[in-house]
C-alpha positions in Angstrom: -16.7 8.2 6.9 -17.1 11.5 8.6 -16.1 14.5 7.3 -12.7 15.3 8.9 -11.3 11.6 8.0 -12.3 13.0 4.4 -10.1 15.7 4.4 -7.7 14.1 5.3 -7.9 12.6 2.2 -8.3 15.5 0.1 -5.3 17.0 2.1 -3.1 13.9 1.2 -4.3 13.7 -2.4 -3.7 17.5 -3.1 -0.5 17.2 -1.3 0.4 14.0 -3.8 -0.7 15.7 -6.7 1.5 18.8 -5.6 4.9 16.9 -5.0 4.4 16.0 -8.5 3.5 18.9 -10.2 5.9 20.9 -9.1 8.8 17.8 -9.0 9.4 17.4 -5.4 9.6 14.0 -5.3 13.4 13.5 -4.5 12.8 15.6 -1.1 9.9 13.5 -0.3 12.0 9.7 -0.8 15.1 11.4 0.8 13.0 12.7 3.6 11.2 9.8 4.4 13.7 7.8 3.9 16.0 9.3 6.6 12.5 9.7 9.1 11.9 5.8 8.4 15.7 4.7 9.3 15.9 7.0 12.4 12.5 5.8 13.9 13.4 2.1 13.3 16.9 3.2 14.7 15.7 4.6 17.5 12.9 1.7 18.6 15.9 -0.8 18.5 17.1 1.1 21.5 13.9 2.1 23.3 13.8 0.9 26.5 17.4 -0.1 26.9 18.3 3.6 27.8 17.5 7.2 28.8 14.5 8.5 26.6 16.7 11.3 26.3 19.4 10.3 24.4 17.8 7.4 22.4 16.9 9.9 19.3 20.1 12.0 19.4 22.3 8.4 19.5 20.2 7.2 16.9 20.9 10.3 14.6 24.9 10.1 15.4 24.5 6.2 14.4 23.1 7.3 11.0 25.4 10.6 10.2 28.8 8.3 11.0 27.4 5.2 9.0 26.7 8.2 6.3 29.9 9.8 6.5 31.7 6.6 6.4 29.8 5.5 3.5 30.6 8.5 1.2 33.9 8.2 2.3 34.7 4.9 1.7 32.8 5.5 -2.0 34.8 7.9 -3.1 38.1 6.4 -1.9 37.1 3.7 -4.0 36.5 6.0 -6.9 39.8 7.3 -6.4 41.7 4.0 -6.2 39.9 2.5 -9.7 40.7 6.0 -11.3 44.3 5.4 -10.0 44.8 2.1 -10.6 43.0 2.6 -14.2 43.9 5.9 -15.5 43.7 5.4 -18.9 40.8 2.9 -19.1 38.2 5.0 -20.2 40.6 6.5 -23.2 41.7 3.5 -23.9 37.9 2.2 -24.2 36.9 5.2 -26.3 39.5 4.8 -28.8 38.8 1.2 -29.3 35.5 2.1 -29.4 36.2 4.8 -32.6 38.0 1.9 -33.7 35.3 -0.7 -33.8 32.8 2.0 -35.2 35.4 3.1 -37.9 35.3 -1.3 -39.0 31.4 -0.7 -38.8 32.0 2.2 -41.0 33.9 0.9 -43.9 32.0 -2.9 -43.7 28.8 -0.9 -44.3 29.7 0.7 -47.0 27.9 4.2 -48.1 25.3 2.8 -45.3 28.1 3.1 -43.0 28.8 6.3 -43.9 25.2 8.0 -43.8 24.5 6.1 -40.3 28.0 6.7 -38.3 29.5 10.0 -38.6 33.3 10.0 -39.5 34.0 12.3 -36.5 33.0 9.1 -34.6 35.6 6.8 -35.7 38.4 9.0 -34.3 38.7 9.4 -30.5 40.6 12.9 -30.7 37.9 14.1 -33.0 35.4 12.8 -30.7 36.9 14.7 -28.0 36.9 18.2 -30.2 33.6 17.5 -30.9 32.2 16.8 -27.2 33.9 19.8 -26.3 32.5 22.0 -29.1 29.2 20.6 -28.1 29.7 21.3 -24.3 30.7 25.0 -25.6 27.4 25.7 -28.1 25.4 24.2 -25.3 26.9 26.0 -22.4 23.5 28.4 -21.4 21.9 24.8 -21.5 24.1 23.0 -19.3 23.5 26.1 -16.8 20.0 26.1 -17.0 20.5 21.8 -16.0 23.0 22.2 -13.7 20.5 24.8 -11.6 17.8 22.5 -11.7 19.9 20.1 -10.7 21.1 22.2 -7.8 17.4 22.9 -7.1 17.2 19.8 -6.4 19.7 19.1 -4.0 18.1 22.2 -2.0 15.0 20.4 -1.7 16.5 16.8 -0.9 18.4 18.7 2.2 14.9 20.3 3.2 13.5 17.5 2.8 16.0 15.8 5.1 15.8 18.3 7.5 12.2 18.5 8.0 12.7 14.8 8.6 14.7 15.9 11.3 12.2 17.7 12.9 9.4 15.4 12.6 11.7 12.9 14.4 12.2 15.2 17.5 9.1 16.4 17.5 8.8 14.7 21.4 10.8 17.5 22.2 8.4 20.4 21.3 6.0 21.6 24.1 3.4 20.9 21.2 3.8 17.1 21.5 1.4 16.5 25.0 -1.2 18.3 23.4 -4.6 16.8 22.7 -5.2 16.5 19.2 -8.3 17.5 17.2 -10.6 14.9 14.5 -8.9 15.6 11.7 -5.7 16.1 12.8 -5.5 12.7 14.3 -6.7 11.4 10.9 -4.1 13.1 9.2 -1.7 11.6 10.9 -3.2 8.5 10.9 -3.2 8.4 7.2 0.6 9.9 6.6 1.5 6.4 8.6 -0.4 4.2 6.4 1.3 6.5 3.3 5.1 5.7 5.2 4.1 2.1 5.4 3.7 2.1 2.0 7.2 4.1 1.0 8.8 1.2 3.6 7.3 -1.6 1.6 8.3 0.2 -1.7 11.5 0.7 -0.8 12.6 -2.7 0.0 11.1 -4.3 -2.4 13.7 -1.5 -4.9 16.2 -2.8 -3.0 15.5 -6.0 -4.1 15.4 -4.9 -7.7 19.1 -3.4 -7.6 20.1 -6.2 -6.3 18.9 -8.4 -9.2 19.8 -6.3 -11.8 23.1 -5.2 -10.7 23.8 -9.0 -10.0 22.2 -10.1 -13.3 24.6 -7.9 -15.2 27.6 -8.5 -13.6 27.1 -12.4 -14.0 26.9 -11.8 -17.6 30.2 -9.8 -18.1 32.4 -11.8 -15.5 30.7 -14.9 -15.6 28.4 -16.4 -18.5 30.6 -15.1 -21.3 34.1 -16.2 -19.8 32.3 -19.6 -19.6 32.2 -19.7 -23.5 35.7 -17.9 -23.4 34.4 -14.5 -24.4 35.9 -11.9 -22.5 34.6 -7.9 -23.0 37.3 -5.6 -23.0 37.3 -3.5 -20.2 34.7 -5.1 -17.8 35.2 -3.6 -14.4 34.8 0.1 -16.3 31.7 -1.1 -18.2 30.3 -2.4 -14.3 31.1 1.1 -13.0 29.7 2.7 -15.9 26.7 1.0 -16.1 26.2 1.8 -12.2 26.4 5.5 -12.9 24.9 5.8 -15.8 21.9 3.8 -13.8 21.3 6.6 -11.6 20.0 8.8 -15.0 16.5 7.6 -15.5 16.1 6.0 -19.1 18.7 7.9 -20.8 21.5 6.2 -18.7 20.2 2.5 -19.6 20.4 3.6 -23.6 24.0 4.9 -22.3 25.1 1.7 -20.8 23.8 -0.4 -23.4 25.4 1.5 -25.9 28.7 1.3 -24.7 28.2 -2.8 -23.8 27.0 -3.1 -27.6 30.0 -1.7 -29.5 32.6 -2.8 -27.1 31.0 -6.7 -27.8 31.0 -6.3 -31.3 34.6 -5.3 -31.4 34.9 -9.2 -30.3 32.3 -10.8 -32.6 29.4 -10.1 -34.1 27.4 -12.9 -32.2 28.8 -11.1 -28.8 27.5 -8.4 -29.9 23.6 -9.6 -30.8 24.1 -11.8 -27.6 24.9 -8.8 -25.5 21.9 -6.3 -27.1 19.7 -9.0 -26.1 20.3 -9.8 -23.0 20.4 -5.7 -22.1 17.3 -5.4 -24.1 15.4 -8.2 -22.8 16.8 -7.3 -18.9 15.4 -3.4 -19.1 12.3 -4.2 -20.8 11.3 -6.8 -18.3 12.1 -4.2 -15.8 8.9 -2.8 -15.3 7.5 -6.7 -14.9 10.5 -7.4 -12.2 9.4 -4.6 -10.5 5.7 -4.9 -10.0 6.1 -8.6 -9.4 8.2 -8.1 -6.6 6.1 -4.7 -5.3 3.3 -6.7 -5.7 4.9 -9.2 -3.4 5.5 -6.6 -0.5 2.0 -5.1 -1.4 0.0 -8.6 -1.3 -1.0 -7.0 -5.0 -1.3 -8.7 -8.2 1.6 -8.1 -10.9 -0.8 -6.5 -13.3 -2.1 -4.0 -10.9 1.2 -2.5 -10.1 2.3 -2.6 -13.4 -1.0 -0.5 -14.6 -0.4 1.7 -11.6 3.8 2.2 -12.8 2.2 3.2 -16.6 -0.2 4.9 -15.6 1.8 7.4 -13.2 5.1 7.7 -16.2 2.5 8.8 -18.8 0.9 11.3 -16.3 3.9 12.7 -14.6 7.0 11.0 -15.7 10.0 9.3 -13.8 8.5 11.2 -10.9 5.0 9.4 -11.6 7.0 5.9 -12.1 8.3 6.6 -8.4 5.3 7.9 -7.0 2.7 5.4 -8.8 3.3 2.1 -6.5 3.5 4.3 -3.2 0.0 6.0 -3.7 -1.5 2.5 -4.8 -0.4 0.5 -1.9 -1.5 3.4 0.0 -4.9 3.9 -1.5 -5.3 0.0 -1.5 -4.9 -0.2 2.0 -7.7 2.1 2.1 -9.9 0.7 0.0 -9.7 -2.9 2.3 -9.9 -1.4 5.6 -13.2 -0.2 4.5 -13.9 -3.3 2.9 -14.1 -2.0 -0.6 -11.7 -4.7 -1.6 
């Protein structure tokens, strides 16, 4: 290994370790991710036109599909808000409802357990909003970070942007040096990697989200159960998917009570299946990363544990990217 190959390493390690550290990891998926679907955009077309405009078609082909992608998303969000106005009262107040039957069955257990302000939807409301009020500075303070974040995602994107017309720049006929051409060299393998990652979390929506709509429109209709409010408790579950953690507890929450107001059984049925589906998550995933990887199950899931307890949601997302990166290493120098 000579010496400029090894800092590359270092200079892709530090930059790793960075990204996490100071939670840039949403601008590094988003930005790859839009690099990695304009490049494989573009080579469809290579060679069947102009050099010239192969790039700038590809990045109109991707800003429509976006465009028409957002806007068909919200016009759907607008037609089921429409169409079900008062759904998600209605589900809250049955909700209070169930909770207040919980309350009284319990007795003083009841009591101590589930607040009284619970079993009353208007004094739910109050309270939500008194909360929202005493933890104003708070909800600031989140909504910023969350704004920060956004900032980054769109730099991110945008130094995509550049990366991907970089043929443009007088720079690009240039000779390059040692270690640049091993930096490079090594921020492919590290894209690779994201590209295998990210279809293989494709494949994991796609199992969950299809696992847990089977169960609400399909198994329990088959034994004649039918949860109240099913299309909401899809939609919910879909956004409350997109907080990490909090939004499964969410979700499952909601699915819980709303079963038990049919049955008791429903209810136990339902908690297990959502507790038995999100704790075999982690196994899901590394099984089917390990799959893209050519990685055992075991490995991927140490990696995933390894990188939450270190760094979080952002070490979760990181963690199978930087081992099927590093892996690849390791076997092209025959470590493995």
């Amino acid at each position: 290994m000579s010496w400029e190959e090894l800092a590359a390493y270092l200079i892709i390690g530090a930059g790793t370790l960075f990204i996490l550290y100071r939670h840039l990891v949403g601008a590094l998926v988003f930005g790859l991710t839009l690099f990695v679907i304009l490049d494989r955009l573009s080579k469809r077309f290579h060679g069947r036109m102009s050099r010239g405009i192969v790039r700038p078609l590809a990045l109109l082909i991707v800003a429509t599909a976006t465009g028409a992608l957002v806007t068909a998303f919200v016009a759907l969000m607008i037609l089921m808000l429409r169409r079900g106005a008062g759904s998600v009262p209605a589900m809250m107040e049955q909700m209070a409802d169930i909770l207040g039957s919980m309350r009284l069955w319990f007795g003083g257990l009841g009591r101590e357990v589930i607040p009284e302000v619970m079993t009353d939807a208007e004094d739910f409301k109050l309270l939500a909003m008194g909360w929202l009020k005493a933890h104003a500075q708070t909800l600031r303070a989140g909504g910023l970070w969350i704004g920060i974040g956004i900032v980054h995602m769109i730099m991110g994107g945008l130094l995509a942007l550049l990366v991907f017309f970089r043929h443009a720049t007088k720079h690009d006929g240039k000779e390059r040096g040692p270690l640049a051409s091993h930096l490079i060299e090594k921020v492919k393998h590290l894209t690779d990697a994201f590209v295998k990652i990210a279809s293989a979390q494709l494949k994991i929506s796609a199992v969950n989200t299809s696992l847990t709509g089977l169960y609400l429109l399909v198994v329990l209709p088959l034994f004649g159960i039918h949860i109240p409010f099913a299309t909401t408790l899809i939609v919910i579950t879909f956004l409350c998917g997109l907080i990490p953690v909090l939004g499964n507890l969410i979700s499952n929450a909601v699915v819980t009570v709303l079963s038990l107001g049919v049955s008791v059984p429903t209810a136990i049925a339902s908690l297990t299946f959502l507790v038995v589906i999100h704790k075999l998550e982690y196994l899901i995933n590394s099984r089917i990363v390990g799959g893209e990887t050519d990685s055992q199950a075991w490995e991927i899931l140490l990696a995933i544990l390894v990188g939450e307890a270190a760094f979080g949601v952002s070490g979760v997302i990181m963690a199978p990217i930087a081992y099927a990166f590093v892996k690849r290493e390791l076997r092209e120098w025959g470590l493995v």
